[in-house]
C-alpha positions in Angstrom: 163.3 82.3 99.2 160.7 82.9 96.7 157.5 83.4 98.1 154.0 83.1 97.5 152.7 85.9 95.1 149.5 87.7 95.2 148.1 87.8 92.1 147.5 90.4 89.5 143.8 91.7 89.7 143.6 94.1 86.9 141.6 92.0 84.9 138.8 92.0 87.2 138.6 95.5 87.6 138.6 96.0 83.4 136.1 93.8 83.8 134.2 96.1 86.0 135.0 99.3 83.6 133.8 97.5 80.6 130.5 96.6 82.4 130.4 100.2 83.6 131.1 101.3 79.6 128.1 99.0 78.8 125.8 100.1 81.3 126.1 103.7 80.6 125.8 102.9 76.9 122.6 101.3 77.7 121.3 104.5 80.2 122.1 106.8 77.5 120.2 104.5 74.8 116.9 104.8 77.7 117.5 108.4 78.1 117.2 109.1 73.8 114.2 106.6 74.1 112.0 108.8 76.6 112.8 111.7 75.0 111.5 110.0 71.8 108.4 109.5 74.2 107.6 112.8 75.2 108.5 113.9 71.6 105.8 111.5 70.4 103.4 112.1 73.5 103.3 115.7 72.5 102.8 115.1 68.6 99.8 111.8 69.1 97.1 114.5 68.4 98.1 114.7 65.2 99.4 111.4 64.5 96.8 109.5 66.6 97.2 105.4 66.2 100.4 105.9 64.2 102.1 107.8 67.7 100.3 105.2 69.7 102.6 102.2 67.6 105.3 104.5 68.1 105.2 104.5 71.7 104.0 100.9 72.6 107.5 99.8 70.5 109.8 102.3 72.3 108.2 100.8 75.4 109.3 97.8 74.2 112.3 98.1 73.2 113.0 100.3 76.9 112.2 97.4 79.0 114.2 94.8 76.9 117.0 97.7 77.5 116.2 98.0 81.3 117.1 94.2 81.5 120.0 94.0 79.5 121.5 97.2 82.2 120.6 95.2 85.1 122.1 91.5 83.2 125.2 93.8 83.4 124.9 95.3 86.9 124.6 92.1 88.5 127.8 91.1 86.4 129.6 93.6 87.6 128.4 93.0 91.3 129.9 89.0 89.9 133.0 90.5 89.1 133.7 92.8 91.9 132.6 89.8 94.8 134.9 87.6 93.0 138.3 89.4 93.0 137.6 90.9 96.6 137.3 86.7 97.3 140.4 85.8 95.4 142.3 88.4 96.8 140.9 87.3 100.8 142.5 83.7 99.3 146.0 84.6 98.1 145.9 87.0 101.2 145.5 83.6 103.2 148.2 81.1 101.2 150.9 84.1 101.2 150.2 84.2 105.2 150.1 80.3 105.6 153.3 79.9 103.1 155.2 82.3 105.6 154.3 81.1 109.0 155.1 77.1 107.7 158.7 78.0 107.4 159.1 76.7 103.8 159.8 77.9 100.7 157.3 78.2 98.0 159.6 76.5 95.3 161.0 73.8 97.6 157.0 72.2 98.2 158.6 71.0 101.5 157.5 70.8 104.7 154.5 73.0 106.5 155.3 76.0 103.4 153.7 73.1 100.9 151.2 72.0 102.6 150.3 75.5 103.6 150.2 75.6 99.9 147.9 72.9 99.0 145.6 73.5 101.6 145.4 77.5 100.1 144.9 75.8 96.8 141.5 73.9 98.2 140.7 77.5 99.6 141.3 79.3 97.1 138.8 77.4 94.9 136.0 77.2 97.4 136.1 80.6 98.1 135.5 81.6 94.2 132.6 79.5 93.9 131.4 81.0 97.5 131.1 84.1 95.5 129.5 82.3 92.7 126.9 80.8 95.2 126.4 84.4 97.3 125.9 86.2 93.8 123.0 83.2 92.6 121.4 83.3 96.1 121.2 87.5 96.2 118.9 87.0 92.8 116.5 84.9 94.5 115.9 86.7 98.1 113.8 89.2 98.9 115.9 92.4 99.0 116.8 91.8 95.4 116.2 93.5 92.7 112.8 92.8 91.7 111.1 94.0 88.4 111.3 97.7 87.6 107.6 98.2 87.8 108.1 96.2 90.8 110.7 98.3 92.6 108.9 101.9 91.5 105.5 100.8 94.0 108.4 99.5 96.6 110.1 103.2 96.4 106.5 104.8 95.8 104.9 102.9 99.2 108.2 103.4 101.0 108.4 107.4 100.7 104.9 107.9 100.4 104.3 106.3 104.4 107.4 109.1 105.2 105.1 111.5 104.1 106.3 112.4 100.8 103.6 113.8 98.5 103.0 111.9 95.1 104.8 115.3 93.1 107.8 114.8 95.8 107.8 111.2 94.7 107.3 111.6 90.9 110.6 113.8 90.9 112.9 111.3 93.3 111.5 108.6 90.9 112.9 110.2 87.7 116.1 110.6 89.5 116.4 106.9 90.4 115.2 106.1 86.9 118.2 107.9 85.1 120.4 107.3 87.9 120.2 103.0 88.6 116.9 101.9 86.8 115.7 101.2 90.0 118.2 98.2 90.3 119.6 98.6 94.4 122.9 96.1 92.8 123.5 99.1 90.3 127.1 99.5 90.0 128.7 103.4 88.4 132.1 105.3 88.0 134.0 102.2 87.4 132.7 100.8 90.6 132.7 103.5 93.1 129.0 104.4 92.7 126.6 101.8 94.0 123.2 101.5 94.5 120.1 103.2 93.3 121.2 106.7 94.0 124.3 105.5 93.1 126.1 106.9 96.3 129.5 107.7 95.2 132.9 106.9 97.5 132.6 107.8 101.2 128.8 108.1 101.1 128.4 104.6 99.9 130.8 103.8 102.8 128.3 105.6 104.9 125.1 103.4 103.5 127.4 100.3 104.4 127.9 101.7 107.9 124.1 103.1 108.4 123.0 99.4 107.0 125.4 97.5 109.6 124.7 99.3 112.9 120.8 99.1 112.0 120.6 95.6 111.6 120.0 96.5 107.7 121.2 94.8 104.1 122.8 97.6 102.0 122.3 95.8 99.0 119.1 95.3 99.2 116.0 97.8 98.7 114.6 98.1 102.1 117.9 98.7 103.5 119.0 101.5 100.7 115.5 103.3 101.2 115.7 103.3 105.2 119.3 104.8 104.5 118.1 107.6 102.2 115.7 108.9 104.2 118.1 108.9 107.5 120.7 110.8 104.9 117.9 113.4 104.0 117.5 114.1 107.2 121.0 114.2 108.6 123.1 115.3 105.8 120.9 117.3 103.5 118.2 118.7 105.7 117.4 121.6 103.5 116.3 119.4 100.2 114.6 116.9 102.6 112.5 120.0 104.2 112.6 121.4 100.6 110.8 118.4 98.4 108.5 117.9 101.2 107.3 120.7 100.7 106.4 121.2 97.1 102.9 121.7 96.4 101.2 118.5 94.7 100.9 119.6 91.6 102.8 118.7 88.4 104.6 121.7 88.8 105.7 120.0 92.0 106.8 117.4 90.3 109.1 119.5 88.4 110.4 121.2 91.1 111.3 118.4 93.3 113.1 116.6 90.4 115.4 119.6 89.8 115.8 120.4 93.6 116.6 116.7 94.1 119.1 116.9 90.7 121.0 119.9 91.8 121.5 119.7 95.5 121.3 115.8 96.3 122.7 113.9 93.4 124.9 116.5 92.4 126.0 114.9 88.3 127.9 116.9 86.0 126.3 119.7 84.2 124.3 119.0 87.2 121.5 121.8 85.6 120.9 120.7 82.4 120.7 117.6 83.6 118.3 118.7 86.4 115.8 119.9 83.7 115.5 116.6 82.0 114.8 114.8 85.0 112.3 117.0 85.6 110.8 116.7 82.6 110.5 112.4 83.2 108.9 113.8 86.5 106.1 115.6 84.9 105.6 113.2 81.1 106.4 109.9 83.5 105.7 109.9 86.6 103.0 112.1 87.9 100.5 111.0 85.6 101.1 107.6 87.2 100.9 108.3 90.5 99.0 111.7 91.3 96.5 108.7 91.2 97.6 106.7 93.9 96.2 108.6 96.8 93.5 110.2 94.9 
């Protein structure tokens, strides 16, 4: 009897991998851009409204960027609600197909109908994810602006009682890590969010998010999260960037602490000191101010 096959969902997840390929493309392309501005930042004394053109078109050019690596996370977040909805189908007409006694080929008896009615499913259930993907844009734990998210984050950790230099350095890790976008997708799909948790910690947001009454892919629901993980998993970098003197040397410090022993990339210290270094050029300046 042949029946009902389960389909063949490679192509959604090369979908997802070329996404990925695109959005790290894109990071890299924002990461050469800020070191252009603190190249720049450091020469405008000499190079005065010349550095200042400079820098108003690489901010530009960075936002347009920014959008186009969110267009794509939300295409992979598209891609990756569609197959695990296509697979739920086929999982549903190979179960029907069986229990209805008939054979796939034959179209007789409860195994066809079982069939037809799948078919009916198995359309509604792709434009489901369509609909769920359209209506996460528009609601409120969305990704807003990135200017937008930032004073979310900043507010958010700044009521915990994080100081602005603690702050400045989680904010350059976010930056290089998601752009601030809570639907960014990383590692071919295993990374989500805006500290990208990786694997069995993203299961753990997922979990935290469920039992708390809490929307892991939204904003409010990934901040709540970090803070309870900082506490309960990595209690010596949450007691550690809490207490880093306000100061732009804070900022530093926080960044690379916050690099190194919670994010965790490869060549996890180079990369450390160039998020430090967006700490100091980016962020503190902008919001040492804040609770001044």
């Amino acid at each position: 009897m042949n029946e009902y096959e389960v389909q063949d969902y490679g192509l959604f997840q090369d979908g997802v991998s070329s996404v990925q390929t695109l959005n790290n493309n894109l990071s890299s392309c924002l990461d050469v851009l800020e070191e252009s501005k603190a190249t720049l930042g450091n020469d405008s004394i000499f190079m005065g409204p010349v550095s200042d053109s400079c820098l108003d078109g690489i901010d530009m050019v960075a936002s347009q960027l920014s959008g186009l690596n969110e267009d794509f996370s939300t295409m992979g977040d598209f891609l990756i609600n569609s197959s695990s909805s296509y697979q739920a189908s086929d999982a549903a007409a190979s179960s029907n197909v069986s229990s209805g006694g008939g054979s796939y080929s034959s179209g007789g008896g409860g195994g066809g109908a079982s069939y037809v009615s799948s078919g009916a499913s198995y359309g509604s259930s792709s434009g489901a994810a369509v609909a769920s993907i359209a209506a996460s844009s528009g609601s409120s734990g969305s990704s807003g602006s990135v200017s937008e998210n930032q004073k979310t984050i900043y507010d958010y950790l700044s009521q915990k009682g994080f100081n602005d230099a603690a702050i400045s350095g989680i904010l350059a890790n976010i930056q290089h890590e998601s752009d601030f976008n809570p639907h960014s997708l990383g590692d071919g799909g295993t990374s989500y969010g805006i500290c990208q948790w990786h694997n069995s910690r993203w299961t753990k947001l997922k979990n935290y998010c469920s039992q708390n009454g809490l929307d892991s892919t939204t904003l409010d629901g990934q901040l709540s999260y970090l803070v309870y993980e900082l506490q309960t998993s990595y209690p010596s970098v949450y007691q550690k960037i809490r207490s880093v003197p306000n100061t732009a040397e804070g900022a530093y410090e926080a960044a690379y602490e916050w690099t190194v022993h919670f994010e965790i990339p490869a060549n996890k210290e180079a990369t450390a000191q160039k998020r430090a270094s967006t700490a100091v050029s980016q962020y503190w300046p902008r919001y040492s101010t804040q609770s001044a």
